[in-house]
C-alpha atoms as one frame of an Amber mdcrd trajectory, in Angstrom:
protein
   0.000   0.000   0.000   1.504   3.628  -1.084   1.319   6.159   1.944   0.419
   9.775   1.093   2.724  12.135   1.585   2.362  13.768   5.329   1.057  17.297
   5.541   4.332  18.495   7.850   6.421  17.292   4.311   3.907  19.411   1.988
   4.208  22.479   4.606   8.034  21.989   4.759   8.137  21.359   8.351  11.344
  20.810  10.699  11.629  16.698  10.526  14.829  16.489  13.144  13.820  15.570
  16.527  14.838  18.215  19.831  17.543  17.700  21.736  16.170  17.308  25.280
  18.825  19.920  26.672  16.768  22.340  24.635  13.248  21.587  25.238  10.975
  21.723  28.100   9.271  18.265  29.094   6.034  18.238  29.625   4.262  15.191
  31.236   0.544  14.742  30.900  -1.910  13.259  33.461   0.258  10.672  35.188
  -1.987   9.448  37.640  -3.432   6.808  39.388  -6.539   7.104  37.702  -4.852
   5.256  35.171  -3.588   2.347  36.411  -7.021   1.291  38.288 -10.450   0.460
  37.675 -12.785   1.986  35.205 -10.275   3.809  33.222  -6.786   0.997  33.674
  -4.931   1.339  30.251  -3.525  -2.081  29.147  -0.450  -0.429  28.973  -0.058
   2.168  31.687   3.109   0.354  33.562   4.924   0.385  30.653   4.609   4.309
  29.328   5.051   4.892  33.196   8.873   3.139  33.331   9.344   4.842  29.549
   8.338   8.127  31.158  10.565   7.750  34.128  13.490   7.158  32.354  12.455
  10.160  30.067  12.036  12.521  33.321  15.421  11.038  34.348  17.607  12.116
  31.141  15.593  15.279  31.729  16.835  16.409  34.824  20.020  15.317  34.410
  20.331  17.805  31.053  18.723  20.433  33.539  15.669  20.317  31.058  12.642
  22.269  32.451   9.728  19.856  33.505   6.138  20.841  33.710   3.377  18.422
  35.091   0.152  18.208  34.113  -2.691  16.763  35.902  -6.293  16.550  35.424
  -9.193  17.214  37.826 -12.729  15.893  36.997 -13.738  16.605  40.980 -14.070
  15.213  44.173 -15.108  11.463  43.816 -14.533  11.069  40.419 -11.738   9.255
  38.473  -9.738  12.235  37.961  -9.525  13.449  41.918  -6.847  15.301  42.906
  -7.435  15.087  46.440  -7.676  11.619  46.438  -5.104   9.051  45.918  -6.357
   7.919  42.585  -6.225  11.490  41.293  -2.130  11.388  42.394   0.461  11.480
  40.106   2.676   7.871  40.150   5.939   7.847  42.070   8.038   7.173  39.147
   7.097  10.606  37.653   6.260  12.443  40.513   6.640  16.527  40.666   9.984
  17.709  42.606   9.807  20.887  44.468  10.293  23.683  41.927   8.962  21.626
  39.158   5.766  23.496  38.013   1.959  21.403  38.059  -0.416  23.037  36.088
  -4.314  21.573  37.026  -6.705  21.534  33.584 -10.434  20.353  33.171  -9.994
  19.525  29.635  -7.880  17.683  27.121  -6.335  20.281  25.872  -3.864  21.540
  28.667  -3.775  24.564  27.511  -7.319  25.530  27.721  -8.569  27.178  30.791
  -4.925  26.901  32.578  -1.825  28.623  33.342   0.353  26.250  31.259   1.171
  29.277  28.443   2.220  31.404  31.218   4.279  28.714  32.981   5.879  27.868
  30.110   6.319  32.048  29.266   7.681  32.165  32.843   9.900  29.323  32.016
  10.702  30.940  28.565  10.235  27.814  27.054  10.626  27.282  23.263  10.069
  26.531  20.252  10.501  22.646  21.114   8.273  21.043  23.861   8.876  17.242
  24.471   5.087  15.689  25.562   4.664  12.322  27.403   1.380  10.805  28.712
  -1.895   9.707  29.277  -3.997   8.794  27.047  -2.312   9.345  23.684  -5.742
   9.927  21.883  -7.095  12.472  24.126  -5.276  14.431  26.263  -1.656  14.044
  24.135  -2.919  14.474  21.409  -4.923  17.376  22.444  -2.154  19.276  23.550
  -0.105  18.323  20.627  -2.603  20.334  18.600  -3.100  22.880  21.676   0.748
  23.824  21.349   1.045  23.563  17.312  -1.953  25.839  17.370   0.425  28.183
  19.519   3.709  28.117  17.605   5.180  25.851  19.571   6.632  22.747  17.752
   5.493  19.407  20.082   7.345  16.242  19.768   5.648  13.294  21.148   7.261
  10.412  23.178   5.732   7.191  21.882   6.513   4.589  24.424   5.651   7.171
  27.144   2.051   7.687  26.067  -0.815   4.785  26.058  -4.572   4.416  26.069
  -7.594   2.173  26.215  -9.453   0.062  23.753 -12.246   1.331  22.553 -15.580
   0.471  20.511 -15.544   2.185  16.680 -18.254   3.957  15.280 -19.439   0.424
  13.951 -19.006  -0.965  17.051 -16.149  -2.962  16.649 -13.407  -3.323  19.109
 -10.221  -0.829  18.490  -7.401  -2.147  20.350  -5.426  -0.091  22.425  -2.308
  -0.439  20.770  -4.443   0.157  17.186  -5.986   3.522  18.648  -1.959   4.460
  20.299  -0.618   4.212  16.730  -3.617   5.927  15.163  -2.971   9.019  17.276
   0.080   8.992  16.744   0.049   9.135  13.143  -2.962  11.960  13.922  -0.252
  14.183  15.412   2.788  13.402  13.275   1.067  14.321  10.521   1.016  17.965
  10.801   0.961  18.466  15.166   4.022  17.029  15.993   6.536  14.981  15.610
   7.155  11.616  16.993   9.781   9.704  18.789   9.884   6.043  19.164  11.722
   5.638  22.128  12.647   7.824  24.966  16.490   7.109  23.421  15.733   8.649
  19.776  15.970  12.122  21.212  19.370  13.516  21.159  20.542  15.157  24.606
């Protein structure tokens, strides 16, 4: 099957991937939430040691890191307050690192992350990790493209859920991962592999 041409190659995008000493990491909705009950992804252990390692690297190039966390309110999913709303241990905020609360996928609607990242004069390259890859990554892919930034997204870092089509048949998790990936690397973003493919 013959691929069409991606809209960053027609628009004569950048294709070289950040160096992480350059960019500002940006981890998205690493929480509990995610690795229990209703809303487990298959995968969540798995982007969490991938993100680790990323936030390692990170701080070791003295790369700015900005968390991200979602609130959906007391008793839900997504609480904050709660211990399923917390942030895992492996990626958890350090003093000075910056957490920036949204209500939607896009974290930059409704929040403070363009004037953290302003404050942090961040830019152009932001390096995005996290949960889920359809939604809320790929969300703020768009949400920072939209905003001159240029996103790269860390696959292995990112997962999500499976999923019933429009049809109603089952979209695996790993099928709906790659989808929105290729979503964003088409014109959002761009993509690397592993946490390793970015220079430091």
């Amino acid at each position: 099957m013959t691929v069409s041409t991606t809209l960053r190659e027609v628009n004569g995008l950048n294709a070289a991937l950040p160096s992480l000493s350059t960019s500002t990491l940006i981890l998205i909705d690493f929480q509990n939430t995610y690795r229990t009950g209703v809303m487990a992804l298959p995968d969540a252990d798995r982007a969490l040691n991938a993100a680790a390692r990323l936030l390692e690297r990170a701080r070791a190039a003295g790369t700015p890191v900005v968390h991200v966390v979602h609130d959906g309110g007391e008793g839900t999913p997504y609480d904050i307050r709660a211990e399923i709303g917390r942030v895992d241990p492996r990626v958890a905020p350090r003093d000075g690192e910056p957490v920036v609360v949204k209500g939607f996928p896009n974290s930059f609607h409704e929040t403070d992350l363009l004037e953290t990242l302003r404050r942090l004069e961040a830019g152009p390259d932001l390096v995005l990790a996290g949960f889920m890859t359809h939604m809320c990554v790929q969300f703020t892919a768009q949400g920072a493209f939209n905003l001159g930034y240029r996103p790269t997204v860390v696959a292995e870092a990112c997962a999500t859920r499976p999923l019933a089509g429009p049809d109603g048949t089952p979209i695996p998790a790993d099928v709906l991962h790659a989808a929105a990936l290729t979503t964003i690397g088409d014109v959002f973003g761009l993509i690397a592999i592993r946490v390793t493919d970015l220079p430091a």
